[in-house]
FIKOLNU-154157 format. One record per residue (C-alpha): residue in one letter; x, y, z; chain. Coordinates in steps of 0.001 Angstrom, whole numbers, plus 500000, padded with zeros to 6 digits. Layout:
// FIKOLNU-154157
{r a&px X&py Y&pz Z&c A}
...
//
This chain:
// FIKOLNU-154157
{r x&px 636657&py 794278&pz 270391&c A}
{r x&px 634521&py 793735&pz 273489&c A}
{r x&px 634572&py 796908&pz 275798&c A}
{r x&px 634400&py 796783&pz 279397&c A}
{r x&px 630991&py 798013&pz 279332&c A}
{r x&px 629792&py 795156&pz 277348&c A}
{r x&px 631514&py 792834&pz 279099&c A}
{r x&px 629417&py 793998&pz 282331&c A}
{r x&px 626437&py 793483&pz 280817&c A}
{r x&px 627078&py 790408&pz 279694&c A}
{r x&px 627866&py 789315&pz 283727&c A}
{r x&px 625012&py 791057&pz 284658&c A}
{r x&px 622697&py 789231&pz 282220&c A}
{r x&px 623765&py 786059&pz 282384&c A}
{r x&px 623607&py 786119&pz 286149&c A}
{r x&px 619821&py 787016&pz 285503&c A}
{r x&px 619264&py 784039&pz 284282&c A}
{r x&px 620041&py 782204&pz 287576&c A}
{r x&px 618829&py 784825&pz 289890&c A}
{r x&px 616269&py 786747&pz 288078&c A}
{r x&px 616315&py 790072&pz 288383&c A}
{r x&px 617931&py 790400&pz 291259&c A}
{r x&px 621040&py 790637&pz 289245&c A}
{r x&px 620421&py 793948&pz 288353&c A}
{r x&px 619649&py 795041&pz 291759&c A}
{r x&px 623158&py 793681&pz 293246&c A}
{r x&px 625125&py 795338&pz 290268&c A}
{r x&px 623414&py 798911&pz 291454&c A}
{r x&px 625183&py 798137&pz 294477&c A}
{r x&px 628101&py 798050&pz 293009&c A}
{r x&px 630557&py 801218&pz 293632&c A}
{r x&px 631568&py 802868&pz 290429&c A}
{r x&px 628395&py 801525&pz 288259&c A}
{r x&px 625332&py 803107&pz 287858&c A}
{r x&px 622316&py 800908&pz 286864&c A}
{r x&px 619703&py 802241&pz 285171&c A}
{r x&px 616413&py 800368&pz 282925&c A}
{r x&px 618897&py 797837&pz 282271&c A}
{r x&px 621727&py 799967&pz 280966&c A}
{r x&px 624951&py 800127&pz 283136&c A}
{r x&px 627408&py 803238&pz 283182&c A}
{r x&px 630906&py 802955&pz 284820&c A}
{r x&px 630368&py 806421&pz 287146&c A}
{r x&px 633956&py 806572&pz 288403&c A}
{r x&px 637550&py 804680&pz 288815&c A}
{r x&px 639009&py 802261&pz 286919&c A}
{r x&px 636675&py 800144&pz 284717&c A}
{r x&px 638729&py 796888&pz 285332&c A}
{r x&px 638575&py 797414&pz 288859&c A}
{r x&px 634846&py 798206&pz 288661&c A}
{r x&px 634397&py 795092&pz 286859&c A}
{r x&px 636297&py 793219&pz 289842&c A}
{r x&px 633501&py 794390&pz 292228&c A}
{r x&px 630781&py 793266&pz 290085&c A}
{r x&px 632465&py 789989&pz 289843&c A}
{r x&px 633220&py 789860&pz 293552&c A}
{r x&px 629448&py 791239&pz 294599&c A}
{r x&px 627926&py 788264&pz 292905&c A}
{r x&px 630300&py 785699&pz 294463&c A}
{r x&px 629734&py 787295&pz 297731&c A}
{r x&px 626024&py 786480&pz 297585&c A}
{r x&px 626126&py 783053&pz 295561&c A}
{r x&px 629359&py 781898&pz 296268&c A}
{r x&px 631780&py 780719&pz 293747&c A}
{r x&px 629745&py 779062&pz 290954&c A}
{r x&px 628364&py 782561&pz 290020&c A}
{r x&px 632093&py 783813&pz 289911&c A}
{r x&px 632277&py 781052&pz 287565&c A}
{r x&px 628904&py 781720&pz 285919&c A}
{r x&px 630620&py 785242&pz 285050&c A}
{r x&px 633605&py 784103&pz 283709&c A}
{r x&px 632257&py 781649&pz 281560&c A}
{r x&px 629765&py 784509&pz 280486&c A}
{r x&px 632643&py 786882&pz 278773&c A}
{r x&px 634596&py 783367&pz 277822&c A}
{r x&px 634364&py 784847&pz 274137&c A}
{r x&px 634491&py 788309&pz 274753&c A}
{r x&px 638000&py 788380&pz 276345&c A}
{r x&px 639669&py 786338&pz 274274&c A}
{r x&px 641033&py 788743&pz 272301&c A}
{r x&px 642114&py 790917&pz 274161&c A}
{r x&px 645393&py 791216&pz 276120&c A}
{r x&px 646050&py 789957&pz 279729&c A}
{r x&px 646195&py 793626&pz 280904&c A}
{r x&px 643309&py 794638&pz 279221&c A}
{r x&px 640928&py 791492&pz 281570&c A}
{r x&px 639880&py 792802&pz 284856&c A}
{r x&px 641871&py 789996&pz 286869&c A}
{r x&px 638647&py 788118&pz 288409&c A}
{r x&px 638015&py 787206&pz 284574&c A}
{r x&px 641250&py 785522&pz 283811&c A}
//
């Protein structure tokens, strides 16, 4: 089963592809998730919700194709698991 963690990196490195590595840089940003060398640990809060603001930094910036470049990113990865279990800017 895909953790939350996982699922962040996936976002993360799939919006590298279109933005380079600036997409590392804007999930540092991000309140609750500490980026380091590539890695990413949830510091604080709820992971879901964590996962919202990564979601919601990169559509903030790109607009919303790269909410929809995340989404389709974790496609796989959520689809086991159960509608409470997807932060809600994934479903």
């Amino acid at each position: 089963m895909a953790t939350l963690d996982q699922i962040a990196t996936k976002i993360i490195t799939e919006q590298e592809l279109v933005i380079g590595p600036l997409a590392w840089s804007e999930a540092g940003k991000v309140q609750g998730l500490q980026v380091s060398d590539h890695h990413i640990t949830f510091n604080d809060g709820d992971q879901k919700e964590v996962v919202n603001r990564l979601v919601s930094q990169y559509e903030r910036l790109f607009g919303r194709a790269s909410h929809e470049v995340c989404r389709e990113a974790v496609a796989s990865m959520i689809a086991d698991l159960k509608p409470e279990e997807i932060p809600s800017s994934l479903r």
